[in-house]
C-alpha positions in Angstrom: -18.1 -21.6 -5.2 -18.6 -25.4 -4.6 -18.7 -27.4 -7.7 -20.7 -30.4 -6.8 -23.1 -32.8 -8.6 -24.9 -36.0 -6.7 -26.4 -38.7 -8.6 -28.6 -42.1 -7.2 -27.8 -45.4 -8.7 -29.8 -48.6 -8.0 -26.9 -51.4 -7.8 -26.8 -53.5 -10.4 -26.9 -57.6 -10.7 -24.4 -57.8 -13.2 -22.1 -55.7 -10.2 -22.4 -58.2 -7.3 -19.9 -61.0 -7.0 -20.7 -64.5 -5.4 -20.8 -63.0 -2.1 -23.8 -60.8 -3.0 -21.9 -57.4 -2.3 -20.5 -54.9 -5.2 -17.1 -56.4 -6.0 -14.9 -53.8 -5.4 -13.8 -52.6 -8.8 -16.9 -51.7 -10.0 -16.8 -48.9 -7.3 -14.8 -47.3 -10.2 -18.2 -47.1 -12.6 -20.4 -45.6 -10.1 -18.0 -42.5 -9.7 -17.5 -42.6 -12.9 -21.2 -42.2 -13.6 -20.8 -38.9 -10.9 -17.7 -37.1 -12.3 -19.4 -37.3 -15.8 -22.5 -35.6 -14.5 -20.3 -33.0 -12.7 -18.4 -31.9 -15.9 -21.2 -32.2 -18.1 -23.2 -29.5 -15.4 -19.9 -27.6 -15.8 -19.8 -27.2 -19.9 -16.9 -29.7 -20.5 -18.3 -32.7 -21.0 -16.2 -35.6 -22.4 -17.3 -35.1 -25.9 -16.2 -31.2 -25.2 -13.1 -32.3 -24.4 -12.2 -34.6 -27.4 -13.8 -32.2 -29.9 -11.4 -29.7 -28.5 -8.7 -31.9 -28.9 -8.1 -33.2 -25.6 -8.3 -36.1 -22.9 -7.8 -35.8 -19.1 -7.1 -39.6 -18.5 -7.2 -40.5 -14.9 -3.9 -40.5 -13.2 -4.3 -41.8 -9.7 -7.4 -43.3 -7.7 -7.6 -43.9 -4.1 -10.6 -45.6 -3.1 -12.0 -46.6 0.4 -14.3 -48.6 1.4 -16.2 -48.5 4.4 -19.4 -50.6 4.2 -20.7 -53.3 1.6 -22.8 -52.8 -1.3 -25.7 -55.1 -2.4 -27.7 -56.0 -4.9 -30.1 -53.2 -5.7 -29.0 -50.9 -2.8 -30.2 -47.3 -3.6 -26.9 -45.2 -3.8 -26.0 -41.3 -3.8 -22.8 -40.7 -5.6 -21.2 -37.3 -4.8 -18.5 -35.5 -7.3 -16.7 -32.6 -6.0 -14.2 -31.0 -8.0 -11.3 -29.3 -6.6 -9.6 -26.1 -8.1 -6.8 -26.6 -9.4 -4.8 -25.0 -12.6 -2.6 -28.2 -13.5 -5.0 -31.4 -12.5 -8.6 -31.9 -12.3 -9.1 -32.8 -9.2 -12.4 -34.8 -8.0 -13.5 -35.8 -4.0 -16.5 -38.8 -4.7 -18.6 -40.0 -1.8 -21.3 -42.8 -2.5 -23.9 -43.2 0.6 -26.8 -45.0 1.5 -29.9 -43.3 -0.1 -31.9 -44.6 2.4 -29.3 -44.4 5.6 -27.5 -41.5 4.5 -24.7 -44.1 5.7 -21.5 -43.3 4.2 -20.5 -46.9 2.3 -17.2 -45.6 0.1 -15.1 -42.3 -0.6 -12.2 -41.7 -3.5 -10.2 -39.4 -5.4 -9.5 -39.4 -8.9 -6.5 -37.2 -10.5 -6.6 -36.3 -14.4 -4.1 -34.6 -16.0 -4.5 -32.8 -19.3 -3.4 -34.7 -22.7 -3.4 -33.3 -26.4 -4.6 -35.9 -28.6 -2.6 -33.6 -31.9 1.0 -34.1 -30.3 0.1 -36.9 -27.7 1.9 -35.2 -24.5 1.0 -34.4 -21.0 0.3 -31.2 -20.4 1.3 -29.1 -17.8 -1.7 -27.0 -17.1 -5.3 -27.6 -17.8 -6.4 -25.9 -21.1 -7.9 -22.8 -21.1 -11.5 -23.7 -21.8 -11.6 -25.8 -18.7 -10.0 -23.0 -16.5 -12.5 -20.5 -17.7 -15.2 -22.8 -16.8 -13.9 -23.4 -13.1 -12.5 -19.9 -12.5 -15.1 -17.7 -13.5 
C-alpha cells in the first residue's frame, strides 16, 4: 500500500525574498504543511503523538531545488511515507499546479523521542507501526 497525501498551496507574500522567488528556507513550511496532512490521514497526527507521549523531531532534510517559486504560484505538495520500523521516513515533491512542472523534491527523517525519559528511541512506537503495517 502507498501512503500518500497531496496538498495545493498558493505561495505566499510574506515567502518571497527581494528577488520575487520563495527564499529557499521556507521550502521547509510547505512540506511541512504535506507530511502533517499525511499523518493526520494516517491516525497519528502531531497531537496523537504528544498525547501519547512522544515526538518524532526531524533528523535530517535534503532538499533540492529545481525551478523558482513566485509570488502566488499554485503548488501541489506531495508526502509519501516510507516503511520503515526505526524512522519515519517521508519522499515530498512540490510541482506546478498548473504545469505539473516539478519545482522541488526532499526527504525528511524523524526518529522516535519519549517526552517521560527524554531519549531517542530505537524503534517507532507501537501505535505508529500498527498504523503503517496493517
Amino acid at each position: 500500500m502507498r501512503y500518500a497525501e497531496t496538498i495545493t498551496r498558493s505561495i505566499s507574500f510574506c515567502d518571497i525574498d527581494f528577488t520575487g522567488v520563495m527564499w529557499h528556507g521556507n521550502y521547509a513550511k510547505y512540506f511541512e504543511d504535506a507530511r502533517c496532512r499525511l499523518f493526520e490521514k494516517l491516525g497519528f497526527s502531531y497531537e496523537i503523538i504528544l498525547a501519547e507521549g512522544y515526538g518524532v523531531p526531524i533528523i535530517s532534510m535534503k532538499i533540492k531545488y529545481m525551478r523558482p517559486c513566485k509570488y502566488n504560484q499554485e503548488i501541489n505538495i506531495e508526502a509519501v511515507l516510507e516503511k520503515s520500523e526505526h524512522l519515519l521516513i517521508v519522499k515530498h515533491e512540490m510541482r506546478d499546479a498548473r504545469t505539473d512542472e516539478k519545482v522541488s523534491r526532499a526527504e525528511t527523517r524523524h526518529m522516535a523521542f519519549c517526552l517521560r525519559t527524554q531519549k531517542s528511541l530505537l524503534k517507532l512506537p507501537d501505535f505508529i507501526l500498527t498504523k503503517v503495517f496493517t
